[in-house]
N, C-alpha and C positions, 0 to 999 in steps of 0.2 A: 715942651712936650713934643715928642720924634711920632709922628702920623707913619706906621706901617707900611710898605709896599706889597701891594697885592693883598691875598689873603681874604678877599670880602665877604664870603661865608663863613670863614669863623669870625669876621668883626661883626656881625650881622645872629650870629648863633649866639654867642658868650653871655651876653646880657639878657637872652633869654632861658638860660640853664638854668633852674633853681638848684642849684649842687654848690657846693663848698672847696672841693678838691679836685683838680684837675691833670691828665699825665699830656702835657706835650710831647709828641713825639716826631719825629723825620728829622732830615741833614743837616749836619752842622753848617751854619749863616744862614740858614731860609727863613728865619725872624721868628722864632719862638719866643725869644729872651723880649723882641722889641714887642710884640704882641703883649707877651705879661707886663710890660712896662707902661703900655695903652692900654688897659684895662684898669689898672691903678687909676687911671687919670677918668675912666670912663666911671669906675663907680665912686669915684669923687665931686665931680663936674659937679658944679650947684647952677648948672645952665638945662642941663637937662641931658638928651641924647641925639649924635656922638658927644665927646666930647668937645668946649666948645672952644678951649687955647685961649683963653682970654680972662676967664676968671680967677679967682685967689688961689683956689687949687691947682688948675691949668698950667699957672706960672710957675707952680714950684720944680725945681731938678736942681738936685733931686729931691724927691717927692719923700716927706715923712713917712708917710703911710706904705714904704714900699721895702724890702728887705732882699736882699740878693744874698743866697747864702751856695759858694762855690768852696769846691774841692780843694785840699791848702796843696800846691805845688809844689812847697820848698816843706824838707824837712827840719827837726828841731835847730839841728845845728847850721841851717842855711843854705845847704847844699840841695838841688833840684829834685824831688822825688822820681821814683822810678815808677812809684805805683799811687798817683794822687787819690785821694779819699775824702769823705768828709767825714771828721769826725765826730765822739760824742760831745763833747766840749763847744761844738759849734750847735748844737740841735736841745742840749740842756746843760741848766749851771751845773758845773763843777767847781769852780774857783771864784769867788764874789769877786762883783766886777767884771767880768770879762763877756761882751757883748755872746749872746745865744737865740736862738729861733723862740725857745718858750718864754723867755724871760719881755723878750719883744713885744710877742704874741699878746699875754697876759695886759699888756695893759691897753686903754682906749686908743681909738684912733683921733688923729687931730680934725677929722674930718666925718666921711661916714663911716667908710670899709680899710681894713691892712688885706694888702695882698705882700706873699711871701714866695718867692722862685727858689727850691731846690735846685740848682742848677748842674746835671749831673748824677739824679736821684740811683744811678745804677752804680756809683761809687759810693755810696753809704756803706760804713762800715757796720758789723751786723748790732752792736752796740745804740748807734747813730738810728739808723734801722727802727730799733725796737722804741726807742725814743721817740721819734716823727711820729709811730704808728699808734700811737696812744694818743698823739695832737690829732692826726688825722680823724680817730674816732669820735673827739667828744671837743672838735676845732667851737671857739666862740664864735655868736653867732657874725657877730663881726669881720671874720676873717676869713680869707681864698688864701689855698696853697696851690701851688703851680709845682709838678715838677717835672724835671724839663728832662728827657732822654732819647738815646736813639732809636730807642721801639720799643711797646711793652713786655719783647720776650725778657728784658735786660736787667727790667726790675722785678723786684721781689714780689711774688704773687700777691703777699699779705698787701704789701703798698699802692700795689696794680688795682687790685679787686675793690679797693676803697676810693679811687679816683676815677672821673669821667675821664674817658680819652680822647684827646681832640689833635687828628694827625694833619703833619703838613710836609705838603706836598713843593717841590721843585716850581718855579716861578716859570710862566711861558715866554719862551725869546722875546716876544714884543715887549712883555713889561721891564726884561733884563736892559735891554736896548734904550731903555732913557735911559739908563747908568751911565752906560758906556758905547759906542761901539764897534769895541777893540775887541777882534775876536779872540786874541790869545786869553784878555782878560773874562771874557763869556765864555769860554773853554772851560777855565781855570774854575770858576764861579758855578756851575754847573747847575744855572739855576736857583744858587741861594746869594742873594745879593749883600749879607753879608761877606762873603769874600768875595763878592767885585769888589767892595767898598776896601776891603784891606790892601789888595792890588792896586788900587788907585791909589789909596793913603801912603799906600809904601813902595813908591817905586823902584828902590834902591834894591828892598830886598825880593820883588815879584822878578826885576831882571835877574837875580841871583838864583832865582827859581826856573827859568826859563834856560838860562846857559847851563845848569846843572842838567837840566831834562837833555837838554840837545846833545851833549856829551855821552850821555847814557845811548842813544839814538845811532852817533857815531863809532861810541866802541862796540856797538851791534853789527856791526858791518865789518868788525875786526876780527874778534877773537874775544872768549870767555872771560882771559885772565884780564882786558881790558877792560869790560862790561863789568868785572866785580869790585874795578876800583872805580870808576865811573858811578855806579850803585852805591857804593860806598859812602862819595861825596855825596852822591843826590839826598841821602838817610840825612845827613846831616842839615838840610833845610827843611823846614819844617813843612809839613803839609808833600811831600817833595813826589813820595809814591802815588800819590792820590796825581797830580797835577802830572804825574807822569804818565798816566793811563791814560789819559786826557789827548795824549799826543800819540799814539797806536793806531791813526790811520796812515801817519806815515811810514809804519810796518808792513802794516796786514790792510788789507781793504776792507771795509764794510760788507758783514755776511760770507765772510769766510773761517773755518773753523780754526785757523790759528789766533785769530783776533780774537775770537770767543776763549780759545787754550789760554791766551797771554792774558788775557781781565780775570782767569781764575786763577791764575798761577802767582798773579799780585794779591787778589785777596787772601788766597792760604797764608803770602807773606807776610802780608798787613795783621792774619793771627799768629801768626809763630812768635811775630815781632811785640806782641801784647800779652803775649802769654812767655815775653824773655826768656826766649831759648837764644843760645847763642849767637849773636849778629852776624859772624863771622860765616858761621854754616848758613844761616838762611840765604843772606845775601850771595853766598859762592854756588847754592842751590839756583835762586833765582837766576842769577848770571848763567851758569849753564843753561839753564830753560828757555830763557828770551834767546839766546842765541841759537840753540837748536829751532825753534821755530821758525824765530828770524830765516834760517839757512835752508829751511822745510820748502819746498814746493806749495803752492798759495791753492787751496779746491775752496772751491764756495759750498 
């Protein structure tokens, strides 16, 4: 059983909500997923309250009674999607045998309660959707749905209006700081300790994340045409734009309005890039932008 970091009013709230259905929401690694996974264990516990990591339930992971149901990645044929989804095939039987959310649901738990994490709940497809929304309404009494997204603009009204919302917010430096403290990795992490932990876990690829950002930094000081292949490469690590904003006080200073111009000119990029409009223009968009600013005179 993985004990949470931080978070102590919602670990302190959940077990007092008499509700069914839950929407987690805030930034990707600030432990939403590990929360749902402590609460499995919390209304299992035959020790009482919190949970107490010791008894039969405790020790289980993973936990029968718990269901992780994520967005398929890869398409039929194997190849990486462009637009992950969950689909309906995941959320009701279609084909006997093939593991599903209701087929799950439906039957007892080995213990008291099933808790189930839609993970993603804003990539349902509207099929999928309509599916969960029929569990959601008339869920056994048995079982908690979690679904996990980045705000409830994201999801579907119908799925919104039927779940409690319980937001989480960014972790404060000191608690960041048992992790690690490497500030590049508390930069990167921004507060959600799952990505310190991946930084840490992966140091091969966080340096690969760091010399792609620095490069971007330095063909800022060049010229455009170099900033769009610089950009370029950086696209191609994952996480690469986020973690590069991260590093914009070595541009602009704090409280200056080019630093506030360059944090929106990466989020418009960060939707263009989600809404696949051409790579090629955004990124050559961007590259002009950061450099014009870059070259701009600095006013607070």
């Amino acid at each position: 059983m993985i004990s949470p970091l931080g978070h102590p009013k919602i670990l302190s709230l959940l077990p007092e909500l008499g509700v069914q259905s839950f929407l987690f929401t805030g930034p990707e690694g600030v432990g939403r997923r590990t929360v749902a996974r402590w609460f499995t264990y919390l209304l299992n516990c035959t020790r009482g309250l919190p949970p107490c990591g010791n008894c039969a339930s405790c020790l289980l992971d993973p936990h029968p009674d718990f269901l992780l149901v994520e967005p398929d990645k890869d398409t039929k044929s194997g190849k990486t999607s462009q637009k992950p989804q969950i689909r309906l095939e995941q959320i009701a039987p279609r084909q006997e045998g093939e593991p599903n959310l209701l087929d799950w649901a439906s039957t007892y738990p080995r213990y008291r309660a099933k808790l189930a994490v839609v993970d993603g709940a804003h990539l349902l497809n509207e099929a999928a959707a309509n599916a969960l929304l029929k569990l959601l309404e008339e869920p056994p009494g048995y079982l908690r749905l979690v679904l996990v997204a980045p705000s409830r603009e994201l999801v579907l009204p119908t799925l919104a209006s039927r779940s409690t919302e319980i937001p989480f917010a960014p972790l404060p430096a000191s608690l960041m700081e048992t992790l690690t403290p490497d500030p590049r990795v508390l930069a990167f992490a921004g507060g959600a300790p799952g990505k310190a932990l991946w930084a840490l876990n992966h140091p091969a690829e966080f340096s690969a994340l760091n010399q792609a950002a620095s490069k971007v930094l330095e063909a800022l000081e060049t010229g455009p045409n170099q900033s769009f292949l610089a950009l370029k490469e950086l696209l191609e690590v994952e996480g690469g734009l986020a973690y590069f904003s991260t590093m914009l006080h070595h541009l602009f200073p704090l409280g200056t309005g080019a630093r506030a111009a360059a944090l929106e000119v990466i989020l418009r990029t960060e939707e263009a890039l989600a809404s696949y409009v051409s790579t090629d223009l955004v990124v050559t968009q961007l590259a002009q932008k950061l450099w014009r600013l870059a070259k701009a005179p600095q006013r607070v």
